[in-house]
MOPAC internal coordinates of N, CA, C and O (Angstrom, degrees):
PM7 1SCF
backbone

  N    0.0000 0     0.00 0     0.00 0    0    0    0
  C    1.4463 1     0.00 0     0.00 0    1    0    0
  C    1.5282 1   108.16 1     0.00 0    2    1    0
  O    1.2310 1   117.45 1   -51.82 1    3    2    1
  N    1.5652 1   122.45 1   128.18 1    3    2    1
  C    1.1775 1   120.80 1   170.60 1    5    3    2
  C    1.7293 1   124.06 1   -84.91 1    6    5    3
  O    1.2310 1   112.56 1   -65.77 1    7    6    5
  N    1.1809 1   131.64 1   114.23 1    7    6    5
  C    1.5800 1   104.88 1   166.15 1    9    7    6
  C    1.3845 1   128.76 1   -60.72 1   10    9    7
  O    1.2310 1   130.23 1   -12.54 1   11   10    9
  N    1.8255 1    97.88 1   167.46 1   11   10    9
  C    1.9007 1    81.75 1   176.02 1   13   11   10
  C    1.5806 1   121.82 1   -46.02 1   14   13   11
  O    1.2310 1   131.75 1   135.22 1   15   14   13
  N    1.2201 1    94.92 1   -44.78 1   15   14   13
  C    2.0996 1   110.12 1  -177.81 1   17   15   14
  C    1.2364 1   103.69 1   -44.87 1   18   17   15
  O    1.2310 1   106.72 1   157.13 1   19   18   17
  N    1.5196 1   142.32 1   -22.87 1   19   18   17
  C    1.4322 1   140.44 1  -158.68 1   21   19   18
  C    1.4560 1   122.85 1    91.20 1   22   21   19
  O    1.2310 1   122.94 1  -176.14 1   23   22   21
  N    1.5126 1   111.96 1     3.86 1   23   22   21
  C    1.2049 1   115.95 1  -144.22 1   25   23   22
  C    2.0266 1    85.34 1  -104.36 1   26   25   23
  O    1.2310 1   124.97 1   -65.45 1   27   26   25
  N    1.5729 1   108.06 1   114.55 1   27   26   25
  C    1.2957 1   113.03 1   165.42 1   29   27   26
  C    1.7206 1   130.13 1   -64.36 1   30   29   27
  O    1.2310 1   127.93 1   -41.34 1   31   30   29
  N    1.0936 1   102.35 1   138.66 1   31   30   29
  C    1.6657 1    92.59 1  -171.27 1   33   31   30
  C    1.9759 1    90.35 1  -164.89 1   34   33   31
  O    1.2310 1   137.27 1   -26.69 1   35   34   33
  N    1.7524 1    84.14 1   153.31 1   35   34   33
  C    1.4488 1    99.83 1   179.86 1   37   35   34
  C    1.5688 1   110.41 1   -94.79 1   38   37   35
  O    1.2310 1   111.85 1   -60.92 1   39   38   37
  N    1.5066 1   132.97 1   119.08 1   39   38   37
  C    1.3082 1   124.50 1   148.56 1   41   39   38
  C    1.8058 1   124.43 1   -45.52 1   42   41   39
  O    1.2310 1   122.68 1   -59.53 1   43   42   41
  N    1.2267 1   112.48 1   120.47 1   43   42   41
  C    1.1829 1    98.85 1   168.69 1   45   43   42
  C    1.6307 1   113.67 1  -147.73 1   46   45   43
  O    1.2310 1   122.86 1   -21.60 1   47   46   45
  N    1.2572 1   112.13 1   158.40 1   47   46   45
  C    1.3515 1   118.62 1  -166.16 1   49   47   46
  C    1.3701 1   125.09 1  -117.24 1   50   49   47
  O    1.2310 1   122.96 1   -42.19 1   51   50   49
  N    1.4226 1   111.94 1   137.81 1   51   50   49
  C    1.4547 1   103.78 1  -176.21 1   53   51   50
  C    1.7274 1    95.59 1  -140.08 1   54   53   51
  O    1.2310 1   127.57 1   -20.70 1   55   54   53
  N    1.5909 1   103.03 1   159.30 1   55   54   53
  C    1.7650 1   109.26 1   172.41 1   57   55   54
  C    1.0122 1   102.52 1  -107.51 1   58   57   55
  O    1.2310 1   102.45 1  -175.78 1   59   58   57
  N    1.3126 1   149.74 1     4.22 1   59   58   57
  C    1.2337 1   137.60 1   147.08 1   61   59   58
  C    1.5780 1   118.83 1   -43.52 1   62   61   59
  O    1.2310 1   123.64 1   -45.01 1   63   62   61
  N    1.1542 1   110.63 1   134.99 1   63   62   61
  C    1.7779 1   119.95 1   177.20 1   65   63   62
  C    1.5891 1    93.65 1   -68.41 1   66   65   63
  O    1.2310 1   131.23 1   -32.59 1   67   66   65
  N    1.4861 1    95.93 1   147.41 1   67   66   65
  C    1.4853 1   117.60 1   161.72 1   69   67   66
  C    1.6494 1   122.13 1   -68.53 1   70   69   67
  O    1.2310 1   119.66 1  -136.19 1   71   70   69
  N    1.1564 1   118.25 1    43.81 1   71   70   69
  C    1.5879 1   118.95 1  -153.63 1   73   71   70
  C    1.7806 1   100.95 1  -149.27 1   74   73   71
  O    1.2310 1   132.61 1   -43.52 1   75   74   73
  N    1.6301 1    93.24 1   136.48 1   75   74   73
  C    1.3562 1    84.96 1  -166.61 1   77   75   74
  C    1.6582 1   141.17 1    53.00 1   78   77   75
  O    1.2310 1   126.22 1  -139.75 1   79   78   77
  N    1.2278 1   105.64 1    40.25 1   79   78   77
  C    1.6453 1   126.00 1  -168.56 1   81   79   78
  C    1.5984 1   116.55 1    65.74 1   82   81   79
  O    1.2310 1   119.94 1   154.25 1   83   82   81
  N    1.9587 1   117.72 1   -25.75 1   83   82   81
  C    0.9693 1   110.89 1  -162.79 1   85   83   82
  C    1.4436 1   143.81 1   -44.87 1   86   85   83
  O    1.2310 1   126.68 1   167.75 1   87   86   85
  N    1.5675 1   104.75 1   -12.25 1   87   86   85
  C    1.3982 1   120.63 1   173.06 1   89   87   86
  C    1.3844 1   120.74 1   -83.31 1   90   89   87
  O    1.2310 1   125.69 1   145.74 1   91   90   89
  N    1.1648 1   106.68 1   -34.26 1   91   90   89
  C    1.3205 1   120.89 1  -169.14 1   93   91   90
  C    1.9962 1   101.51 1   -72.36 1   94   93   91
  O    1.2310 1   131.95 1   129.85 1   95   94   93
  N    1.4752 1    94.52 1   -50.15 1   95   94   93
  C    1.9286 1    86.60 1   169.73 1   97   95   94
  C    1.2647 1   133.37 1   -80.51 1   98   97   95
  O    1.2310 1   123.07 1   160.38 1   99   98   97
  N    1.7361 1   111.71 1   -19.62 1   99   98   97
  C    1.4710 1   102.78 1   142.53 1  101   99   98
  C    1.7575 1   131.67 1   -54.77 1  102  101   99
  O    1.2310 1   119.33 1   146.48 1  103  102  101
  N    0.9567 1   118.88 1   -33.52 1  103  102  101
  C    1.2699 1   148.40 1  -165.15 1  105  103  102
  C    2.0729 1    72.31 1   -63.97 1  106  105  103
  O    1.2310 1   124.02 1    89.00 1  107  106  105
  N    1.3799 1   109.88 1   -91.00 1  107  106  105
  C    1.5424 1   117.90 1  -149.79 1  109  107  106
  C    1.6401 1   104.52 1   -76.66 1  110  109  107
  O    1.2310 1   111.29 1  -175.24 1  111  110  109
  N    1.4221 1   134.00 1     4.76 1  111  110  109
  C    0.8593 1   154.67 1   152.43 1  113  111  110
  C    1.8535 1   106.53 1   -60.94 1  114  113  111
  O    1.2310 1   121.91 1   104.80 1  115  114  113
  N    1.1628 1   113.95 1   -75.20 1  115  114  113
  C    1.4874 1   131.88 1  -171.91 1  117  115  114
  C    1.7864 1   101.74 1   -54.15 1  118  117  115
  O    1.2310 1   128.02 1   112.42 1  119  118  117
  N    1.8313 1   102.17 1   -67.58 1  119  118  117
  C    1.4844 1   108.10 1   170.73 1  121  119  118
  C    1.7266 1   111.17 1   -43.16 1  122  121  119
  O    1.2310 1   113.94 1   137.88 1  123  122  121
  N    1.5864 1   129.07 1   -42.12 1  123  122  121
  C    1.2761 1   124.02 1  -172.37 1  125  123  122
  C    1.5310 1   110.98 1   -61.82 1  126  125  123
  O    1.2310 1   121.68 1   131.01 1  127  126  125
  N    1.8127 1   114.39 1   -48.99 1  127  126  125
  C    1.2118 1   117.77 1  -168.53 1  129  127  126
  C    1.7445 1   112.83 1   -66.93 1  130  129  127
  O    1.2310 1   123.43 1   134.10 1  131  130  129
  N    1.4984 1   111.02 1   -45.90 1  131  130  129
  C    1.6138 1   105.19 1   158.48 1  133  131  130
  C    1.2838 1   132.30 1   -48.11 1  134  133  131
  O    1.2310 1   117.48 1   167.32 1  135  134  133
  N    1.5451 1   122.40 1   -12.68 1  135  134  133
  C    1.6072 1   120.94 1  -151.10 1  137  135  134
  C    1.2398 1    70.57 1  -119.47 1  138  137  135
  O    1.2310 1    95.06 1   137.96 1  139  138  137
  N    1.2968 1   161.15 1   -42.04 1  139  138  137
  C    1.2459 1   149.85 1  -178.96 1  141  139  138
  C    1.6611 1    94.69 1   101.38 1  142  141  139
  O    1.2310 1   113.15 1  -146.36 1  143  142  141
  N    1.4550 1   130.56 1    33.64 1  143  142  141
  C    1.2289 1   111.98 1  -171.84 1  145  143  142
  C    1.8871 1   101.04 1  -142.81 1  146  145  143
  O    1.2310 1   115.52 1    -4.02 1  147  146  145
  N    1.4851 1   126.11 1   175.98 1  147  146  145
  C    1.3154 1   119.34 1  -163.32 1  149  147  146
  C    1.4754 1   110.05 1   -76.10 1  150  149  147
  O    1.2310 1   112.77 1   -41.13 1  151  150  149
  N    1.1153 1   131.26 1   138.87 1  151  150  149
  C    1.5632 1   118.55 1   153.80 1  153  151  150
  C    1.2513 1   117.19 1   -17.40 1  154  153  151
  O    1.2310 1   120.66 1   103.53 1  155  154  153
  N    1.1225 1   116.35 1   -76.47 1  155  154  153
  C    1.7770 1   125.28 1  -175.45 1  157  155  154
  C    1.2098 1    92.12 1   -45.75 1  158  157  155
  O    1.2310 1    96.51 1   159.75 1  159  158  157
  N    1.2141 1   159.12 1   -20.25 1  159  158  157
  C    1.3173 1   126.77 1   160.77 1  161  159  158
  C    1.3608 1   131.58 1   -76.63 1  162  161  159
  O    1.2310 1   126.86 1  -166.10 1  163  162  161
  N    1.1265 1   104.40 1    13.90 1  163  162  161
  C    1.3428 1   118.65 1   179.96 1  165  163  162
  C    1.6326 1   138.14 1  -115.62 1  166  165  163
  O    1.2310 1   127.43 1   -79.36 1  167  166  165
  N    1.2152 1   103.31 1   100.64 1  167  166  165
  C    1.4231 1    91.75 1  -166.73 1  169  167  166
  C    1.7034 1    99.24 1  -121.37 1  170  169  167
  O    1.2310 1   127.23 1    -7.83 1  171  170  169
  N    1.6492 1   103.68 1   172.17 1  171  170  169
  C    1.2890 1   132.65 1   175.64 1  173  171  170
  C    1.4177 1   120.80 1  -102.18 1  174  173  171
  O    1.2310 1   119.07 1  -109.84 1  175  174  173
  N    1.7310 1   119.38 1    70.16 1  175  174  173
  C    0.9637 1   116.92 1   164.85 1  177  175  174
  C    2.1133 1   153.80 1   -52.71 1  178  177  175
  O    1.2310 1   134.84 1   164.50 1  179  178  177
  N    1.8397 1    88.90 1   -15.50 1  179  178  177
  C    0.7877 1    87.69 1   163.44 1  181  179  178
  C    1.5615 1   107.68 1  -154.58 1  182  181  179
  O    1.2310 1   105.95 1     2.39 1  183  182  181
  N    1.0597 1   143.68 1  -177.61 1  183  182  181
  C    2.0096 1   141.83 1  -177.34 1  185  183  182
  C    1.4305 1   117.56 1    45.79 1  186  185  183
  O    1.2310 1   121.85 1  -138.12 1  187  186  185
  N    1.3967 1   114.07 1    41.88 1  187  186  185
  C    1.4905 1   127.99 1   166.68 1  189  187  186
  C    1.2969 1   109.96 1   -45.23 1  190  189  187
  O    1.2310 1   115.09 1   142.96 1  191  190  189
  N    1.3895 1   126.92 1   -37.04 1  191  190  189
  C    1.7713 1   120.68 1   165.15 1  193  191  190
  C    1.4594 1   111.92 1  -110.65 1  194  193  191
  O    1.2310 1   117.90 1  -174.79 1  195  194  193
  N    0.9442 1   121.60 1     5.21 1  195  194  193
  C    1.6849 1   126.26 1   176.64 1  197  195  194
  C    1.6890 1   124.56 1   -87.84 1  198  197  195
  O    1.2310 1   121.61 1   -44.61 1  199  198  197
  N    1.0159 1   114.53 1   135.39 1  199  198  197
  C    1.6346 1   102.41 1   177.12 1  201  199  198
  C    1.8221 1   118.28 1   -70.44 1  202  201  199
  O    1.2310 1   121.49 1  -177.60 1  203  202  201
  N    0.9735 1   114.76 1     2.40 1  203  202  201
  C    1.3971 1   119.75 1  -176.02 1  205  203  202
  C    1.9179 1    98.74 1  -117.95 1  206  205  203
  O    1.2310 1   112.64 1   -59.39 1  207  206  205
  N    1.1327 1   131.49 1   120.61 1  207  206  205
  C    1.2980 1   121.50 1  -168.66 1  209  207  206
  C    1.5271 1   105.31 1  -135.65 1  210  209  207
  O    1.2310 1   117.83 1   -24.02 1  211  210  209
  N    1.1846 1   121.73 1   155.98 1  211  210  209
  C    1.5424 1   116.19 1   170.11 1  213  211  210
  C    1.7663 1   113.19 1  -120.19 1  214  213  211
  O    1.2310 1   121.42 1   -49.56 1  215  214  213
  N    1.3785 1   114.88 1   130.44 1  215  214  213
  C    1.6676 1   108.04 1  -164.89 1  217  215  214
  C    1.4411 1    90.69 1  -111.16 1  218  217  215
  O    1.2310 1   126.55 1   -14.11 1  219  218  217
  N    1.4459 1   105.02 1   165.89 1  219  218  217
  C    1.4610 1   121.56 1   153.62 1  221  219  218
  C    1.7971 1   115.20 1  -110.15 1  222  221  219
  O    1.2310 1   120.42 1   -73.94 1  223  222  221
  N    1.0620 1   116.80 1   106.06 1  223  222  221
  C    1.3285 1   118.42 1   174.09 1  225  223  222
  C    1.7616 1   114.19 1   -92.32 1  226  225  223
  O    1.2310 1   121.50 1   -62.65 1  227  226  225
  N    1.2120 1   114.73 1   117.35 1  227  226  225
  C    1.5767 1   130.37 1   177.69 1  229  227  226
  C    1.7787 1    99.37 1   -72.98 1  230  229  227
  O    1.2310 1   124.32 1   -26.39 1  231  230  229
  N    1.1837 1   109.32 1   153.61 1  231  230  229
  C    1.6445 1   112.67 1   159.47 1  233  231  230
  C    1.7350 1    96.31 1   144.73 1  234  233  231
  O    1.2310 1   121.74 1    11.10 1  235  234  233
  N    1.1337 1   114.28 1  -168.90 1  235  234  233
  C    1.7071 1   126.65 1   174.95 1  237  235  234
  C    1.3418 1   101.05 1   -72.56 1  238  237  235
  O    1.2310 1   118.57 1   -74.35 1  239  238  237
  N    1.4854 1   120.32 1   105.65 1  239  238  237
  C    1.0265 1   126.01 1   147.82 1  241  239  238
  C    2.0066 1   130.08 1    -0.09 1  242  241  239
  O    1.2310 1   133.73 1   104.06 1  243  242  241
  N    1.0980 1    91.06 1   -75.94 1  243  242  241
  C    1.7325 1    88.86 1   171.16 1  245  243  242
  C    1.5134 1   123.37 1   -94.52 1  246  245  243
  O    1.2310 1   124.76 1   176.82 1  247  246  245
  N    1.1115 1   108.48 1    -3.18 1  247  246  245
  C    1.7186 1    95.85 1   163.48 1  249  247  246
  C    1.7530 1   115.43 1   -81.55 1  250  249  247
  O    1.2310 1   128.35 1   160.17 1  251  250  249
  N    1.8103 1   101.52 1   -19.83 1  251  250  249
  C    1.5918 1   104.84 1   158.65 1  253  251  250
  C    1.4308 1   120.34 1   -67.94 1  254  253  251
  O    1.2310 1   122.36 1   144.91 1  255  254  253
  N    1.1298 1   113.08 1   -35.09 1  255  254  253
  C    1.2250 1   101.21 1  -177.61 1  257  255  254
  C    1.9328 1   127.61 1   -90.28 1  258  257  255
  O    1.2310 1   128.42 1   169.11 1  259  258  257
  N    1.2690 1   101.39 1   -10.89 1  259  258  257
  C    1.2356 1   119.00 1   169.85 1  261  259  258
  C    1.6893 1   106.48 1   -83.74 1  262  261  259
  O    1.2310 1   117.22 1   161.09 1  263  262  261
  N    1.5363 1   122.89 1   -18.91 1  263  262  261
  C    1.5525 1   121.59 1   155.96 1  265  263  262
  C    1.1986 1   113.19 1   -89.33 1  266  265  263
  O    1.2310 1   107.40 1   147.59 1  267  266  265
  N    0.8680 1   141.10 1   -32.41 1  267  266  265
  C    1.6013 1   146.63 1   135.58 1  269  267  266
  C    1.6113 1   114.42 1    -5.44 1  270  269  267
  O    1.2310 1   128.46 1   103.65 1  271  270  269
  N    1.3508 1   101.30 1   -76.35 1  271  270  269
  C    1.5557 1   115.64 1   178.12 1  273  271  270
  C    1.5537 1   118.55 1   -57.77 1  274  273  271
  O    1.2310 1   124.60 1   138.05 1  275  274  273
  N    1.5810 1   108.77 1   -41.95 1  275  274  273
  C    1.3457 1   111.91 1   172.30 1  277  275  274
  C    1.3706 1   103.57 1   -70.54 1  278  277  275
  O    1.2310 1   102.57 1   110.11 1  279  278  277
  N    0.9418 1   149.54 1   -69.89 1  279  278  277
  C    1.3455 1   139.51 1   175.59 1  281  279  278
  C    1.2363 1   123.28 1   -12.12 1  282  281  279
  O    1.2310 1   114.64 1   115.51 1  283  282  281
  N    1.2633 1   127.77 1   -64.49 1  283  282  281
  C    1.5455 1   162.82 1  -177.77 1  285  283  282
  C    1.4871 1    98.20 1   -49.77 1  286  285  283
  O    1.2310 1   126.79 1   119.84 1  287  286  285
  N    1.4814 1   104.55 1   -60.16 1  287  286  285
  C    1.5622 1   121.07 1  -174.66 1  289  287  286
  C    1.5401 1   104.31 1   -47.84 1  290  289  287
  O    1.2310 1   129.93 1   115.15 1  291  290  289
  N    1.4765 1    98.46 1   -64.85 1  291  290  289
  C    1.7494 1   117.32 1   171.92 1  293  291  290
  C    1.1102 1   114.64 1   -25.74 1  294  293  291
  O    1.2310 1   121.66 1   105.14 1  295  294  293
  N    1.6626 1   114.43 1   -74.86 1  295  294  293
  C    1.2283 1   109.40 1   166.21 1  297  295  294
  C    1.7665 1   143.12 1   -29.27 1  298  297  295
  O    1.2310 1   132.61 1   129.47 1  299  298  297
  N    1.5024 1    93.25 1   -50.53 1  299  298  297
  C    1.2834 1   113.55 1  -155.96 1  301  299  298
  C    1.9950 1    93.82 1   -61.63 1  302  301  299
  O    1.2310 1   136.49 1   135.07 1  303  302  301
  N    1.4988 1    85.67 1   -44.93 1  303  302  301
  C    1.9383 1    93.50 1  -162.28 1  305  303  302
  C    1.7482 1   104.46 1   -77.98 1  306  305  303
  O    1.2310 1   126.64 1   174.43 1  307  306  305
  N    1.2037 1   104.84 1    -5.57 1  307  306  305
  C    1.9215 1   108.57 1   171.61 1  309  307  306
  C    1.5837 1   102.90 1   -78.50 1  310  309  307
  O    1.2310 1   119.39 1   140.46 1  311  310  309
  N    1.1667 1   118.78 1   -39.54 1  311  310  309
  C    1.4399 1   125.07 1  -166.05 1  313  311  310
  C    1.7526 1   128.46 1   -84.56 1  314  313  311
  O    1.2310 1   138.89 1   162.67 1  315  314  313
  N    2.0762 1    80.99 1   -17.33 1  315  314  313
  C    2.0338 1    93.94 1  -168.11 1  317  315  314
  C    1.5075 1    95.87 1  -104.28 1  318  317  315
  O    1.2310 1   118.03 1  -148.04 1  319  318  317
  N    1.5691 1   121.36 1    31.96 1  319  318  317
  C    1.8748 1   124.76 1   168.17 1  321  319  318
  C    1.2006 1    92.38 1  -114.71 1  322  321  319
  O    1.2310 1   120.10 1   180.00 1  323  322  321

């Protein structure tokens, strides 16, 4: 998904309540198990109470971004039926 600003970003969803961090570690929990990489590599650098957030994900460079792309792809072909 692009914002107006240009700025690319993934929607993603969790049922965890926003309360007591619980969203936020479902949130990097869910992102970890798709990215194929540990929680602890995952952090919330920026919108710890905001619905719009910015992470830093640790791991090999291009195997993120080649899950990245599949993701994206995923998306893209759920949305164009």
């Amino acid at each position: 998904m692009v914002l107006a600003d240009g700025h690319s970003v993934l929607k993603l969803r969790v049922a965890a309540p926003p309360d007591k961090n619980r969203a936020n570690a479902a949130l990097m929990t869910l992102l970890a198990a798709t990215l194929g990489v540990s929680p602890s590599a995952i952090s919330i650098t920026a919108g710890h109470t905001a619905r719009l957030k910015t992470l830093r994900i640790g791991g090999d460079g291009a195997l993120l971004d080649a899950a990245l792309a599949a993701l994206v792809q995923t998306s893209r072909d759920k949305t164009s039926h």
